[in-house]
C-alpha positions in Angstrom: 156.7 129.7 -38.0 154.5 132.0 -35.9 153.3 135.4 -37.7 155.5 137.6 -35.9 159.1 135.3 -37.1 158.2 135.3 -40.6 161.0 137.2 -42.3 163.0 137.5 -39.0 166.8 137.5 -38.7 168.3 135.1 -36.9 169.3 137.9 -34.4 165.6 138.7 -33.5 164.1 135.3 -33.0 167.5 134.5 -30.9 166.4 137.2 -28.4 162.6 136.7 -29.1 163.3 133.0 -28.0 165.8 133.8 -24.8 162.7 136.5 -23.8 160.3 134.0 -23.7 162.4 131.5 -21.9 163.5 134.2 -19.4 159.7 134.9 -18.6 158.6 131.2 -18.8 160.8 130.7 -15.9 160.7 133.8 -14.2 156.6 133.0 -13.7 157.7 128.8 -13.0 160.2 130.0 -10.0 158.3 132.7 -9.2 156.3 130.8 -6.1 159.6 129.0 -4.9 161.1 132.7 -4.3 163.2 133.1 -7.3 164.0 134.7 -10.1 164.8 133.8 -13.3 168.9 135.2 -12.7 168.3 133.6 -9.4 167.6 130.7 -11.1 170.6 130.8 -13.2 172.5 130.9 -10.3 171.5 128.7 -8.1 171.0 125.7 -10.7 174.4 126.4 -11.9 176.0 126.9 -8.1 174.2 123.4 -7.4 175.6 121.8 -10.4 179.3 122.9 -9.3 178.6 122.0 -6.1 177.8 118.3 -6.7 181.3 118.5 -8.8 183.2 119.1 -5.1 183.3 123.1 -6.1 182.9 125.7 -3.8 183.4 128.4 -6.4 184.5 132.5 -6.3 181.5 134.7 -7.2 183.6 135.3 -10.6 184.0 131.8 -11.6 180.2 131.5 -11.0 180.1 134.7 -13.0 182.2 133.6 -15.9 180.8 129.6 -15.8 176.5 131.8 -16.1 177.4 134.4 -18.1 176.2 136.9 -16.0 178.1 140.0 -15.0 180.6 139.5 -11.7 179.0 142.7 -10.2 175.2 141.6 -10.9 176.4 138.1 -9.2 176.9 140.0 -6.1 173.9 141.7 -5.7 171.9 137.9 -6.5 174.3 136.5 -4.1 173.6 138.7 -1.6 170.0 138.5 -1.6 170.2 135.0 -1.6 172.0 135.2 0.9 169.4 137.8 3.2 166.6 134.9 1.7 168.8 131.8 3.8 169.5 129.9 0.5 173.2 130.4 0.1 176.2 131.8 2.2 179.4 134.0 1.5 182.6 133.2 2.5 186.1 134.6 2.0 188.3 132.1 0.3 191.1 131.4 2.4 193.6 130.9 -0.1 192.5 134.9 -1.6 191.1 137.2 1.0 189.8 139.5 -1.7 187.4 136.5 -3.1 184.3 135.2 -2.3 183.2 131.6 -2.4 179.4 130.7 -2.7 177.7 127.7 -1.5 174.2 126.7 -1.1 172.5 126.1 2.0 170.7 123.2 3.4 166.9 125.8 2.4 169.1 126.5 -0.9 169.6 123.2 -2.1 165.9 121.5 -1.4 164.6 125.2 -3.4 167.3 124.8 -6.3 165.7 120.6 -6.5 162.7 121.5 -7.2 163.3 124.5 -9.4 165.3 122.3 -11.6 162.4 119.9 -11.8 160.3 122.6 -12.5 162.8 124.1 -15.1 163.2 121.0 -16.6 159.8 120.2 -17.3 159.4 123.8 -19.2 162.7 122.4 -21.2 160.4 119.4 -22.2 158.0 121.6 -23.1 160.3 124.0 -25.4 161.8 120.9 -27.0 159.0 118.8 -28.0 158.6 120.2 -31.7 162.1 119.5 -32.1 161.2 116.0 -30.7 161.6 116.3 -26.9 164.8 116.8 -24.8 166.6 113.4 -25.9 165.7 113.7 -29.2 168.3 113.9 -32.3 167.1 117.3 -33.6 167.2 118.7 -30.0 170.6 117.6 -29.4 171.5 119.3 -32.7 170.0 122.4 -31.3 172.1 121.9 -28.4 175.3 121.7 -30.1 174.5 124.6 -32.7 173.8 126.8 -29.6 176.9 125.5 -28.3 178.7 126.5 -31.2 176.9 129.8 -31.5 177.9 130.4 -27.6 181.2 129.7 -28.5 182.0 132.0 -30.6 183.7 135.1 -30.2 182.0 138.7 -31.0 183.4 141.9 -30.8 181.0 144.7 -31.9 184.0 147.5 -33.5 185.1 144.9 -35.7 183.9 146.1 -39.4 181.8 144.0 -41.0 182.7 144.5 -44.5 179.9 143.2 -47.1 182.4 143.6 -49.9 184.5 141.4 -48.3 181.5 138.6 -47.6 180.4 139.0 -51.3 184.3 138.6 -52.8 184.9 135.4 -50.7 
């Protein structure tokens, strides 16, 4: 472990690790005109695409994580930068449907490529992207994603300790 993560919680070196990331590939997209968020969303709205989706701002919102009002504001300067339009879903005038354009998709290919080889890069203590101990990773963040928090419920050590 590094000098700063010995002793850490789990907590910290979650958000220690998630801060590197999140300026590893803000600085990798950075000369293809994105963000890191921009990132996010693209990648993701390419990935849906190629599925036959055309998705609503909030299901892109819901399927990144990121809040539906902060989508809007990345989709919209995406939008002013040529890389994706805005539509109104005919089926619900009040929703908005995302798709990238021609400029979008090339720029989302190669920030994948280049997001993909920082992914290598992470992964190769734990063996490299295919690896067994990566694809453990994977699953425990999976699990750790999946699980519900709500920060007013009590957390009562009694309770922990009695168990």
């Amino acid at each position: 472990m590094s000098n700063g993560s010995e002793g850490a919680t789990p907590g910290f070196l979650v958000w220690r690790l998630s801060m590197k990331w999140r300026v590893a590939v803000d600085r990798a997209v950075a000369p293809l005109g994105l963000t890191h968020a921009q990132y996010s969303l693209v990648a993701s709205l390419y990935g849906m695409q190629r599925s036959g989706l055309r998705p609503s701002q909030r299901r892109l919102a819901d399927h990144t994580g990121l809040e539906p009002l902060y989508v809007s504001k990345l989709a919209r300067a995406l939008e002013g930068a040529g890389l994706l339009e805005r539509t109104r879903d005919p089926r619900d005038p009040r929703a908005v449907q995302l798709a990238l354009t021609d400029e979008g998709r090339d720029v989302t290919r190669r920030a994948i490529t280049v997001v993909h080889g920082l992914l290598e890069q992470l992964l190769q203590p734990l063996g490299g992207l295919g690896g067994p101990r990566a694809r453990e990773f994977t699953r425990d963040l999976a699990t750790l994603l999946d699980t519900p928090l709500d920060p007013f419920t009590e957390h009562d050590e009694n309770k922990q300790e009695q168990t």
